[in-house]
N, C-alpha and C positions, 0 to 999 in steps of 0.2 A: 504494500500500500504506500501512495506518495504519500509526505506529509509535508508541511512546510511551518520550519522553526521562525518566529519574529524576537528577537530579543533585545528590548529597550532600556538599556540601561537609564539610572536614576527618575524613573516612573514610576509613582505609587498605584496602588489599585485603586480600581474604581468601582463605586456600585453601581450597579445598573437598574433600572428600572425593569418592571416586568415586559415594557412594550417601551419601545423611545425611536422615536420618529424625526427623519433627519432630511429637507427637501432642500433639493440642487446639491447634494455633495459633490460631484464632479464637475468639471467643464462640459459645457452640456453638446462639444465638439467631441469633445473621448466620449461621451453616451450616445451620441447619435453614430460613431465609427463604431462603436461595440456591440451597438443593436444591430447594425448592417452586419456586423460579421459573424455575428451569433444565428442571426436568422438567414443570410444568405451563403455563409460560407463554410462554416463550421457541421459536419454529418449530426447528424440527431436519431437517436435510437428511439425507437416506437416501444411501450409496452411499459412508460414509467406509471409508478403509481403512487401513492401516500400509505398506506397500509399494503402488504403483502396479502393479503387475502379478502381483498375488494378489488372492483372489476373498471373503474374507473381510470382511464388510463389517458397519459398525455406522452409529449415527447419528452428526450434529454438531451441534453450535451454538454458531456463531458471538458474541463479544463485544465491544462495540465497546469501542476504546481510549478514548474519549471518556464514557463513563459512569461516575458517580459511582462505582459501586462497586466497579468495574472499575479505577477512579485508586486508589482507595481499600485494594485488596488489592496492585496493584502497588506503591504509595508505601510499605508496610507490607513486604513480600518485600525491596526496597533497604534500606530501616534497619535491619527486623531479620534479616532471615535471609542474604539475601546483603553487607549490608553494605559496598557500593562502589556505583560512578556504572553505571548499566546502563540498556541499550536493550530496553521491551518488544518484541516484533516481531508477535504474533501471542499471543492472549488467548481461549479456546474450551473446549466442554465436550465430552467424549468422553461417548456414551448406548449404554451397549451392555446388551441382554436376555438372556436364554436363549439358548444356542448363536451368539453372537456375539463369541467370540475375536477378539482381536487376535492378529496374527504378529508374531516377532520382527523388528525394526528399528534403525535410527538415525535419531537425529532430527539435525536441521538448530538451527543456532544456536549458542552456547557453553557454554549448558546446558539445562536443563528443569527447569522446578518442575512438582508434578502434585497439587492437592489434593482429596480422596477427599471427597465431600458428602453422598454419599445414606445411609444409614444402614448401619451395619457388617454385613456380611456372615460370617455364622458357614461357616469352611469351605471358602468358594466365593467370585470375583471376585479373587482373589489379582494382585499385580504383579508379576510374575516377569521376571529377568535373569538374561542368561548370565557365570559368574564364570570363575579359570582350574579350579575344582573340578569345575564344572556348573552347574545351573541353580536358582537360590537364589530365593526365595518370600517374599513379604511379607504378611501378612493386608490385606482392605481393612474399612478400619476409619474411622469417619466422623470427617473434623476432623481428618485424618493430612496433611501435607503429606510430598513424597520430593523432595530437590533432588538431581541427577547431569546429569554431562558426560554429552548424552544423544551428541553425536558420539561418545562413545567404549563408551558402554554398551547391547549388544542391551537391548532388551525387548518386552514385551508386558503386554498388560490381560485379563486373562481373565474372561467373562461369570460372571455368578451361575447357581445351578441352580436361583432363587426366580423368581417373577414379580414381584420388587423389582428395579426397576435397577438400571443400576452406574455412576453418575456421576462423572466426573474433571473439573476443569477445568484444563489445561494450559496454562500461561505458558511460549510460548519467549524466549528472551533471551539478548540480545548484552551481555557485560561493559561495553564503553563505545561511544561512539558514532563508528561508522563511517561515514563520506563518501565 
């Protein structure tokens, strides 16, 4: 398995909120080149899902931890957003179309970053999580990152009702690095 170490020296930890919501973190020149290369260049496997034993199913695409800008958005999540020494594990774009929901789950890891690329979806493609109220909604909006304890938080990605995709790319990550 790749993994990718970020180690920042003199950085305290930080606590994170359950959900923390972050709009325009990039140049929205590296978001519009990343959406193009994720959705036209990059293969994507058919047959992803949120739980292994539900039938719901979108695409993937795969990221290696060794690509520039794959270092480059990781190394940038450790300084500014998460701010402590962390292990990426697994780096990937969620492709999903019309009638391709996500089900609610947990992710594996210590948390999840999730950044929204394709262009904002008026409406429709929404992030949704289960709260103690119910189930609370986020627009997807392009250039939004979401950071949360995905062990601790249901969610799901819900498709668009356009013939625009709905591209995520998901970073999981471990706080520090585990032996």
């Amino acid at each position: 398995m790749e993994v990718m170490r970020v180690n920042l020296p003199d950085r305290s930890p930080r606590e994170l909120m359950i959900i923390n919501v972050i709009d325009d973190w990039l140049d929205l020149e590296f978001c519009d080149h990343l959406s193009h290369h994720v959705t036209y260049c990059m293969p994507h496997n058919f047959g992803a899902n949120s739980n292994p034993d539900d039938n719901q199913t979108f695409y993937r695409a795969d990221f290696s931890l060794e690509d520039f800008h794959t270092k480059y958005m990781c190394r940038k999540l450790s300084r500014e957003v998460i701010k402590e020494d962390c292990l990426f594990t697994k780096v990937y774009a969620n492709v999903q179309y019309r009638g391709m929901d996500g089900s609610f789950h947990l992710d594996d890891g210590d948390f999840t970053v999730l950044y929204m690329i394709t262009p904002t979806l008026d409406g429709s493609g929404k992030f949704e999580y289960r709260d103690r109220g119910g189930i609370k909604k986020l627009d997807f909006v392009q250039n939004r990152l979401i950071v949360f304890v995905g062990g601790e938080l249901q969610h799901r990605g819900m498709s668009p009702d356009s013939d625009l995709p709905r591209v995520t790319v998901a970073f999981k990550v471990n706080k520090q690095w585990q032996s």
